[in-house]
DOMAR-99164 format. One record per atom (N, C-alpha, C): x negated, y negated, z; residue in one letter. Coordinates in steps of 0.02 Angstrom, whole numbers, padded with zeros to 5 digits, always signed. Layout:
<nodes>
XYZA
...
</nodes>
This chain:
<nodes>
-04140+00829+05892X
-04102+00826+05829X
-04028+00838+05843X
-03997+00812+05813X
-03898+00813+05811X
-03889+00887+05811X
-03845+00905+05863X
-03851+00996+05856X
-03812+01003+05770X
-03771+00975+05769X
-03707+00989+05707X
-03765+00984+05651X
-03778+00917+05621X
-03852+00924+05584X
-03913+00975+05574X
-03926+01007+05636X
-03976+01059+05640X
-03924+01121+05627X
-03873+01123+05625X
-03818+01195+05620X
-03826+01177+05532X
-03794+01145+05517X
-03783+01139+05441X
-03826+01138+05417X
-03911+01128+05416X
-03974+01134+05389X
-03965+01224+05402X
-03997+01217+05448X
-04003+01304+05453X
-03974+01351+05438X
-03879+01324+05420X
-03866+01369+05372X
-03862+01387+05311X
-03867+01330+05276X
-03895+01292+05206X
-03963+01338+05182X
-04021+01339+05218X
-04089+01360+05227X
-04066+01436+05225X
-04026+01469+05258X
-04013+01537+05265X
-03996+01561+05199X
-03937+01515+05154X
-03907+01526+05122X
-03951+01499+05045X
-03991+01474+05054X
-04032+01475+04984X
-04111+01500+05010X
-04111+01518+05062X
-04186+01571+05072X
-04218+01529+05067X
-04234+01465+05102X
-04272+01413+05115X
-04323+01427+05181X
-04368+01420+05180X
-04421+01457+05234X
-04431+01530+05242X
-04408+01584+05209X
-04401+01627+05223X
-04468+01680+05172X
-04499+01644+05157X
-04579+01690+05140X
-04567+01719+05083X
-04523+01699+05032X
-04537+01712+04988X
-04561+01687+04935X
-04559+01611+04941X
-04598+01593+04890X
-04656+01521+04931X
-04691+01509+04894X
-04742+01452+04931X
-04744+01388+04882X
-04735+01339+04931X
-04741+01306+04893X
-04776+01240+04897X
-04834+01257+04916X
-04914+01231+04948X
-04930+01233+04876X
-04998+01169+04850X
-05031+01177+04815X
-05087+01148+04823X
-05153+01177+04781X
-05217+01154+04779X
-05212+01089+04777X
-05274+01042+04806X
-05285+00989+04785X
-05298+01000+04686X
-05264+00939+04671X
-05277+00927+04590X
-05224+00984+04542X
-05179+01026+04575X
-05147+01047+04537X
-05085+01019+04571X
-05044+01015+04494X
-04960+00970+04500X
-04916+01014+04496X
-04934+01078+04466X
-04888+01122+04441X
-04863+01122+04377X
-04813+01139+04355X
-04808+01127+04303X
-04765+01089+04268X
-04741+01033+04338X
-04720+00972+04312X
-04722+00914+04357X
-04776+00926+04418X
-04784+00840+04443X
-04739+00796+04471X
-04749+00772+04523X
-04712+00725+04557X
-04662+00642+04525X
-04714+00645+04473X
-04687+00580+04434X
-04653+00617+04385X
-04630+00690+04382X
-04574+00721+04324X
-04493+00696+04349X
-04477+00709+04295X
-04392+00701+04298X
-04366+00760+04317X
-04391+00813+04324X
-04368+00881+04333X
-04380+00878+04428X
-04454+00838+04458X
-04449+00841+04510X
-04387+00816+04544X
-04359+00738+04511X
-04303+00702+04537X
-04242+00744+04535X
-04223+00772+04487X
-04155+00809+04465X
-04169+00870+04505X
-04213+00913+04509X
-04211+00979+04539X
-04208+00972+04616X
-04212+00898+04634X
-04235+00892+04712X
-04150+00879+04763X
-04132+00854+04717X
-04048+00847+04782X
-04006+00935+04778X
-03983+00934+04828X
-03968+01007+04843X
-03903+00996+04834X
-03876+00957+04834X
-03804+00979+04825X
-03780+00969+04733X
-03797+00935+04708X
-03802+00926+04649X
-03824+01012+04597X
-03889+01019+04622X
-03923+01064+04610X
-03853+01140+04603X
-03831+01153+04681X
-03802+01193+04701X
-03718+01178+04639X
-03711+01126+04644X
-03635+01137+04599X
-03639+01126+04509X
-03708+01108+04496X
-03730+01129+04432X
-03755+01205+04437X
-03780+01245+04477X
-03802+01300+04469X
-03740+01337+04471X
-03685+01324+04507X
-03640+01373+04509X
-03579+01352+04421X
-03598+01299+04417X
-03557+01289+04322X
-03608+01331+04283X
-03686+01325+04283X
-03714+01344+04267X
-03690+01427+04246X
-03680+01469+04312X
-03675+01525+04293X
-03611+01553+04261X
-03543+01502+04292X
-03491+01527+04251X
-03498+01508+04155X
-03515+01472+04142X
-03536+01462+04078X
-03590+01522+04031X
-03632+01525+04058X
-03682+01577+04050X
-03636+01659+04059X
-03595+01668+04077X
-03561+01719+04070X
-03519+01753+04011X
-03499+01689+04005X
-03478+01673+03923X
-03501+01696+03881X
-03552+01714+03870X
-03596+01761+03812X
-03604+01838+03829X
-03579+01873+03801X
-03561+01933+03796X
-03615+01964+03828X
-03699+01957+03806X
-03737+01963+03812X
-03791+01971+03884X
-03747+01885+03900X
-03783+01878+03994X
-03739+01918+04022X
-03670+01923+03997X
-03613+01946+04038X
-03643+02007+04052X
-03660+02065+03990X
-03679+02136+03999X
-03726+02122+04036X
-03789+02091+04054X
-03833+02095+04090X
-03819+02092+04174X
-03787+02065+04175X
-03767+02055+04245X
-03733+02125+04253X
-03676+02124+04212X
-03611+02183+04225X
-03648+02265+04232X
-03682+02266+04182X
-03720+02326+04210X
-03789+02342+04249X
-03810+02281+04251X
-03882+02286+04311X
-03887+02264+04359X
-03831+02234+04389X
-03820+02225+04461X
-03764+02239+04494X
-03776+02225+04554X
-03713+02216+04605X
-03677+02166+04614X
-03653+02120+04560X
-03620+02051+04552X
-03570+02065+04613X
-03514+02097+04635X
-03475+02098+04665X
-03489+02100+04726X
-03546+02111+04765X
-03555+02109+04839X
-03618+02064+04860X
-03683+02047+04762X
-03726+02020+04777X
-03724+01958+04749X
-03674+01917+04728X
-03668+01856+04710X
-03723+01794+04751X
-03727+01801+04810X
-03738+01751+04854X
-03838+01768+04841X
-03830+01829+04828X
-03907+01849+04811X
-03936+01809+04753X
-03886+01847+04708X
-03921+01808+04639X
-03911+01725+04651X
-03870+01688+04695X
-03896+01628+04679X
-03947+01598+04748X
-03956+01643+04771X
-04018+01631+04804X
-04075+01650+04751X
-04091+01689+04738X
-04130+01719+04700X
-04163+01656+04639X
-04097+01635+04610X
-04119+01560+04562X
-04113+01513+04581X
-04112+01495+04659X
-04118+01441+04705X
-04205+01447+04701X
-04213+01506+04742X
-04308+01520+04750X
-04331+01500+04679X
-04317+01530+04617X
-04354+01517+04564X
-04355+01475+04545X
-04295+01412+04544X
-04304+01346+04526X
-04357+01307+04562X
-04351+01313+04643X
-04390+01282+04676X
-04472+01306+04655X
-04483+01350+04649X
-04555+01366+04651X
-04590+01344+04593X
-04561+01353+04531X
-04577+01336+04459X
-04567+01262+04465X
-04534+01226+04497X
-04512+01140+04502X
-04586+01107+04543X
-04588+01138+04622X
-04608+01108+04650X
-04711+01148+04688X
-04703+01208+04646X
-04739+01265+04668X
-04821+01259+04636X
-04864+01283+04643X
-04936+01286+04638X
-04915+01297+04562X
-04949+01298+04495X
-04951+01338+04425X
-04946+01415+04436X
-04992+01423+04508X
-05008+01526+04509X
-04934+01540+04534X
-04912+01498+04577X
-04848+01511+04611X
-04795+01531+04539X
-04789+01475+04521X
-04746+01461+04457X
-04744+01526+04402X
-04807+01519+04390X
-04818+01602+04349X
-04781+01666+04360X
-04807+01680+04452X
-04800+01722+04469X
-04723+01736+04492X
-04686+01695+04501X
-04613+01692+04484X
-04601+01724+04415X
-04621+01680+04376X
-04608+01688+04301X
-04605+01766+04281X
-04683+01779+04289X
-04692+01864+04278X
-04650+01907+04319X
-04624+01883+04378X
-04567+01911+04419X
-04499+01927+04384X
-04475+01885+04376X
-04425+01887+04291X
-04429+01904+04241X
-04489+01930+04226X
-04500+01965+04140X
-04505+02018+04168X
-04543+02038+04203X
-04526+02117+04224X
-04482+02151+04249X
-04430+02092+04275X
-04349+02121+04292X
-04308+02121+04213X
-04305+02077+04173X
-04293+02072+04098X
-04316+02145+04057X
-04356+02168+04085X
-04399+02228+04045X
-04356+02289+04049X
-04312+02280+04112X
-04269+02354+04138X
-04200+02322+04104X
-04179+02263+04085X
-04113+02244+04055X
-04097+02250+03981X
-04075+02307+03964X
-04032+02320+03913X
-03996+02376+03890X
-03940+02362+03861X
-03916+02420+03837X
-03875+02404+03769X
-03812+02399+03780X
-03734+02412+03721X
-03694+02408+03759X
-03643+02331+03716X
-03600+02295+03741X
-03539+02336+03702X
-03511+02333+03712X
-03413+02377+03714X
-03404+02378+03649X
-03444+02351+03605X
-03419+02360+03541X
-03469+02368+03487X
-03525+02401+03534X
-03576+02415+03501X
-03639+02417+03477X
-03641+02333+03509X
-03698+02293+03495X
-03738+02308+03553X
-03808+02315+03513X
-03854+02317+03587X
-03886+02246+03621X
-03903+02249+03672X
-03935+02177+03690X
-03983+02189+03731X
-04010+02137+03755X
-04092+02152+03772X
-04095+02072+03810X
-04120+02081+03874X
-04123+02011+03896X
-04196+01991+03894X
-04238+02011+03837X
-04286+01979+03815X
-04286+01966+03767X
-04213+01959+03696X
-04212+01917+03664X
-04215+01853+03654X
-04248+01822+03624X
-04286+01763+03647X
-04183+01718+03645X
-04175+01721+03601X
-04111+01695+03578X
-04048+01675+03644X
-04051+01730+03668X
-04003+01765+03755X
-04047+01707+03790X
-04121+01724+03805X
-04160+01683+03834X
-04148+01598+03846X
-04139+01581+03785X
-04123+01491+03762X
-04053+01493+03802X
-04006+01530+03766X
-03922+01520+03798X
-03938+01506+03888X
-03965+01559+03895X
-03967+01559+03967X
-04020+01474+03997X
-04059+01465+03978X
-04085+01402+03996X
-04058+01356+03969X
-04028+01345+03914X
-03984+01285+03901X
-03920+01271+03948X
-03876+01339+03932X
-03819+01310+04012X
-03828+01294+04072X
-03907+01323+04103X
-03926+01305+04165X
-03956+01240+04173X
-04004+01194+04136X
-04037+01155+04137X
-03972+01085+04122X
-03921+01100+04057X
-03905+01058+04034X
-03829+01051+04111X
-03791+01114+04158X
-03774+01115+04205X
-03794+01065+04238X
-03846+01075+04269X
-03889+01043+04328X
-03917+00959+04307X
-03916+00950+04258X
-03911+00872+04226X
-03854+00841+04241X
-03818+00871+04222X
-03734+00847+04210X
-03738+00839+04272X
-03728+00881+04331X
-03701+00882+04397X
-03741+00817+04439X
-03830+00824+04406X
-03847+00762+04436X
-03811+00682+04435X
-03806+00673+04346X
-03775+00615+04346X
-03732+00600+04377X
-03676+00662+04383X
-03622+00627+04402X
-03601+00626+04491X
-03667+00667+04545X
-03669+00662+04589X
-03712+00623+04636X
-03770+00618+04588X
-03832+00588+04607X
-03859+00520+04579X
-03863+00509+04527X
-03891+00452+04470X
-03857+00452+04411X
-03788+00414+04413X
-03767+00407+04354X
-03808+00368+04288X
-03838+00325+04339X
-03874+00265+04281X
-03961+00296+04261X
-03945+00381+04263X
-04031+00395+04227X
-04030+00376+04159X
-04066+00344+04147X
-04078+00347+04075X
-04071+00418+04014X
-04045+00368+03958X
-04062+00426+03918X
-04134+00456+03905X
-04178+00416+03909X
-04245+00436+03883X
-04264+00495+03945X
-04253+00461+04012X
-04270+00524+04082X
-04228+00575+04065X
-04172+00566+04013X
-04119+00644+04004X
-04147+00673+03972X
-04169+00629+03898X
-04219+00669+03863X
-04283+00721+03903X
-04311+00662+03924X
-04385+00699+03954X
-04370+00745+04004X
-04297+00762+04035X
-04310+00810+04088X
-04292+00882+04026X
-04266+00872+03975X
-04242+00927+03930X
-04322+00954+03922X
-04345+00893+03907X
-04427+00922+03876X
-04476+00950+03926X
-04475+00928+03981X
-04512+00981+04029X
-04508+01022+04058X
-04442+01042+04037X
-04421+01110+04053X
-04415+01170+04005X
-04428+01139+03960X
-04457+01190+03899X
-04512+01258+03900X
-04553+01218+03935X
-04602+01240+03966X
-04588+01323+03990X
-04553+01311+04043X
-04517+01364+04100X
-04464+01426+04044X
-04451+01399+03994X
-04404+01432+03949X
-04460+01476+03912X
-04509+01446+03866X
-04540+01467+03828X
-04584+01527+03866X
-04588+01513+03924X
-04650+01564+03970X
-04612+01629+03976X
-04532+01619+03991X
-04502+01662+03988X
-04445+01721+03938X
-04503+01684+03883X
-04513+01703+03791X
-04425+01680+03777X
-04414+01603+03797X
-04344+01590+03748X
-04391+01550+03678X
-04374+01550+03636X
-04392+01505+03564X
-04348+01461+03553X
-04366+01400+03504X
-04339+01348+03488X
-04277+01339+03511X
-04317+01289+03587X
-04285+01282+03645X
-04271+01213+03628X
-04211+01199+03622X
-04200+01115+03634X
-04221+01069+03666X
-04242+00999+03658X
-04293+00977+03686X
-04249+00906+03715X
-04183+00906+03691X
-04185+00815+03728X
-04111+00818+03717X
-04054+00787+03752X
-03991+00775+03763X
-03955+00805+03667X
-03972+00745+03633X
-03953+00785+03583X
-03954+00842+03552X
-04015+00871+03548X
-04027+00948+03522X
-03976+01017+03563X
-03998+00984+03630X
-03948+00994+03680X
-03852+01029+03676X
-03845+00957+03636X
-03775+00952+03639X
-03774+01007+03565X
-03801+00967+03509X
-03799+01012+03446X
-03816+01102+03452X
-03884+01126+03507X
-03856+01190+03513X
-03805+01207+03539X
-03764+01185+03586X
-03717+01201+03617X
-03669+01217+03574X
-03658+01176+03522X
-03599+01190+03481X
-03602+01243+03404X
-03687+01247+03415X
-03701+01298+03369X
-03670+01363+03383X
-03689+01372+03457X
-03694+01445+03497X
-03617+01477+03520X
-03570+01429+03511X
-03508+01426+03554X
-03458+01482+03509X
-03498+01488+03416X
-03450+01547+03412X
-03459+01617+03434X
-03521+01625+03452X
-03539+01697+03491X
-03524+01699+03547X
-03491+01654+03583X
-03445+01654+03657X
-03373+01681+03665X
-03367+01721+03718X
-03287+01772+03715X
-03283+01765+03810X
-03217+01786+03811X
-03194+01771+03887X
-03150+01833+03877X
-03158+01910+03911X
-03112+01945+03910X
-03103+01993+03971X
-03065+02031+03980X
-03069+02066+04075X
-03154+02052+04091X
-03180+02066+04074X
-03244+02071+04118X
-03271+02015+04114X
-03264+01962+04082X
-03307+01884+04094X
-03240+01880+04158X
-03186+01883+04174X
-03144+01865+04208X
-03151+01888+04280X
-03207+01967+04247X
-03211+01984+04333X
-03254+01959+04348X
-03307+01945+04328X
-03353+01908+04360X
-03372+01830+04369X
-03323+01801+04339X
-03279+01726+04360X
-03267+01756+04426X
-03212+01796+04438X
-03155+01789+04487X
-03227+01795+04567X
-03279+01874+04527X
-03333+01858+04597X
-03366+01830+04601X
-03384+01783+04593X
-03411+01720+04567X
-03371+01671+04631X
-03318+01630+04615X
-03293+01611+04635X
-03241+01628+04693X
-03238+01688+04738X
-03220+01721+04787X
-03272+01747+04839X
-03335+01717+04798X
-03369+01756+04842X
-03393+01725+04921X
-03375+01788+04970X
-03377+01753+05044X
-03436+01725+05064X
-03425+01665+05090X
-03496+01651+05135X
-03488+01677+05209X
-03560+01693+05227X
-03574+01717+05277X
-03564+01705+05334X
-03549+01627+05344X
-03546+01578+05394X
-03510+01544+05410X
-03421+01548+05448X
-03377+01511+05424X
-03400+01429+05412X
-03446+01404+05433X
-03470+01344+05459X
-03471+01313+05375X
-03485+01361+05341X
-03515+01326+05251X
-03441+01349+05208X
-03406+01361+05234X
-03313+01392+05206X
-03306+01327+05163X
-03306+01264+05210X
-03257+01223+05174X
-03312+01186+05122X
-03402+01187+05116X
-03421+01159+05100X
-03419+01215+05023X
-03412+01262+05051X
-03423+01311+04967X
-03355+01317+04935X
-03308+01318+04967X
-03220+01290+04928X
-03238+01230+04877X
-03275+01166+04921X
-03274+01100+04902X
-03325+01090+04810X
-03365+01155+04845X
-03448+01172+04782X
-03394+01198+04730X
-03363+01256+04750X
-03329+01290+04691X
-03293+01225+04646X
-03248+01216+04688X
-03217+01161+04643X
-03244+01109+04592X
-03285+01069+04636X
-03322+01035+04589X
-03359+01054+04521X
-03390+01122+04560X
-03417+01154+04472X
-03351+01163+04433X
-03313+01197+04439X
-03261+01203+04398X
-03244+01139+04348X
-03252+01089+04396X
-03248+01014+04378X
-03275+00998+04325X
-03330+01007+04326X
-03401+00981+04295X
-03391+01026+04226X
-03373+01096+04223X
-03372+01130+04171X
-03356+01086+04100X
-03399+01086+04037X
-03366+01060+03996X
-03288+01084+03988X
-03249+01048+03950X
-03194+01069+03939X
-03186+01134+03894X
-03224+01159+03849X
-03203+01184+03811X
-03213+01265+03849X
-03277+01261+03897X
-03292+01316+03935X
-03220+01317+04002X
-03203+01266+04024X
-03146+01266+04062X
-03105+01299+04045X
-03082+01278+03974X
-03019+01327+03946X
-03021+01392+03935X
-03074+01406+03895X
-03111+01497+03878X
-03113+01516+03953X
-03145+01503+04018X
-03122+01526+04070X
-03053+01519+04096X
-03020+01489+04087X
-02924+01480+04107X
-02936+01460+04171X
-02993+01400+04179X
-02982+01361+04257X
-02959+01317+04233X
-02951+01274+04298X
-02924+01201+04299X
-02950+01141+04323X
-02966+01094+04300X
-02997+01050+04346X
-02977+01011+04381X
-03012+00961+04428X
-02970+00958+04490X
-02966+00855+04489X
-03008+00827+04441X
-03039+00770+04448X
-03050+00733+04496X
-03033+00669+04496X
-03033+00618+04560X
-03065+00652+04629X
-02999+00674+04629X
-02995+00713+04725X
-03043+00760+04725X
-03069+00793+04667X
-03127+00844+04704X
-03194+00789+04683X
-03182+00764+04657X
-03253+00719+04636X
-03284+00688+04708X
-03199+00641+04727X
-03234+00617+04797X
-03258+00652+04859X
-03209+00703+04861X
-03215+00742+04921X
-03305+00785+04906X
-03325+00789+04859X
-03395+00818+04831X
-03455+00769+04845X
-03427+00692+04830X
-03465+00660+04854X
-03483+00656+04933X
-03430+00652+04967X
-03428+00666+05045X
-03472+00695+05055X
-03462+00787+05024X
-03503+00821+05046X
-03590+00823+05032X
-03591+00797+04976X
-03664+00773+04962X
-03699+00717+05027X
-03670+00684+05035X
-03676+00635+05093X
-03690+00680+05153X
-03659+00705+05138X
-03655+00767+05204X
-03729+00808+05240X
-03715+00837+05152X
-03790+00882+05147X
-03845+00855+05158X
-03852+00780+05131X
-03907+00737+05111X
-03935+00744+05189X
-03904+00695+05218X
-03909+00687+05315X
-03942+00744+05354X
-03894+00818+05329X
-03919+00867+05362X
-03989+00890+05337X
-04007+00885+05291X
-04049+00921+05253X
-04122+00854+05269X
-04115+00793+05275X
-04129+00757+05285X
-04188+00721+05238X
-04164+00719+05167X
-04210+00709+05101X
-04192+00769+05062X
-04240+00748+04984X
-04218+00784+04945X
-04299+00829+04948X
-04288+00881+04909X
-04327+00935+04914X
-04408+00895+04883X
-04380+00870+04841X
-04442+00818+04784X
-04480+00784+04844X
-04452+00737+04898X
-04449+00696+04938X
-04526+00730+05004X
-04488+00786+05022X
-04509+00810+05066X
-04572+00847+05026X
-04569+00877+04981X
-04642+00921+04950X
-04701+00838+04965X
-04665+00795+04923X
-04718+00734+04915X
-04760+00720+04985X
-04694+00718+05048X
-04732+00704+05098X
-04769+00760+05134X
-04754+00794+05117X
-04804+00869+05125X
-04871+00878+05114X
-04878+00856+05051X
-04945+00859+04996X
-04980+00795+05006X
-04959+00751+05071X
-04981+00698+05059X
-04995+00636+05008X
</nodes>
């Protein structure tokens, strides 16, 4: 194998906890999981670079709500464990996408019982609870509707609307297990919650600090420096506008678009298929 190719896999793999025993993602004969090879969620959840610069818009958006913000701000180590938590929803996407149903579950119940220790009172009073079903939806709508966006515009511009629709709808699934309610189901509902939810969104020192670690945060490996500069940017990119501004970034267009494509090209080679790709030939 190309040594440079086998360097950039393996650090890729390091850096989203790919082989590393924590999750499996073997299944019985006759079970699909809980969304099957012929899903739209398998195609979209399967390119890694896409994945990776919708997950990282994903989270600056999702911060935005006072709500996820407190959850993070007081139950973790955002500032030193950034690279964790998106490993952490690297593993859970993959397993629930591509994983046995028991697998999938048992993720699932992995996250409700971390949800169970999350809550308190946000700065002005309000209490929150990250098993409100409500928090719940916010949080799977910016991530799902993220990781769409980033596909089209890195991966398959020409998906259909109906495959946009249907990947909204099988991922419902994964929301509802993890008690969100009247979860939007298809591009439009989509767009219309978005603009429902946007007046309970605020950007103030503390959405800012955890933008700033967010987006500073070191990688481990100088080898992935210029590929996670190139990730940051692009998410920034991708951010709707209106979340761009409430965060006070900037976007970069053209020049980070192409240079993102590069790097997708990049990843694709090293990684050598998409995750969808490789389960299939796995499972025979």
């Amino acid at each position: 194998m190309n040594p440079v190719r086998q360097a950039i896999a393996r650090q890729v793999r390091a850096l989203t906890g790919a082989g590393d025993g924590a999750i499996d993602l073997t299944r019985p004969p006759g079970d699909n999981g809980l969304f099957g090879p012929h899903s739209v969620s398998w195609r979209v959840h399967g390119d890694f670079s896409s994945m990776m610069i919708g997950g990282t818009a994903a989270l600056l958006v999702q911060m935005l709500h006072p709500g996820a913000l407190a959850g993070v701000w007081d139950h973790s180590n955002f500032q030193r464990d950034m690279l964790g938590r998106l490993k952490r929803t690297a593993q859970f996407i993959a397993a629930t996408t591509y994983g046995s149903t028991a697998e999938a579950e048992r993720l699932i119940g992995r996250v409700r019982l971390i949800h169970d220790r999350v809550h308190g009172v946000l700065p002005d009073g309000t209490p929150y609870d990250a098993n409100d079903p409500h928090l719940l939806t916010w949080v799977h709508v910016a991530e799902t509707d993220s990781f769409l966006r980033a596909y089209l515009r890195y991966r398959d511009p020409h998906l259909s609307r109906a495959d946009q629709d249907r990947y909204f709808a099988e991922n419902v699934v994964v929301a509802e297990r993890l008690g969100a309610t009247d979860v939007p189901d298809s591009r439009a509902a989509v767009d219309a919650w978005l603009l429902s939810v946007r007046r309970e969104l605020r950007c103030d020192e503390r959405t800012r600090t955890v933008r700033d670690a967010l987006l500073h945060q070191p990688l481990p490996n100088p080898l992935l420096k210029g590929f996670g500069a190139l990730n940051t940017a692009a998410a920034i990119d991708l951010l709707p506008p209106w979340a761009r501004a409430m965060l006070e970034l900037q976007g970069n267009g053209v020049g980070v678009r192409t240079g993102a494509h590069g790097m997708a090209r990049v990843l694709r080679w090293a990684l050598g298929g998409s995750a969808s790709e490789k389960t299939a030939r796995a499972q025979g």
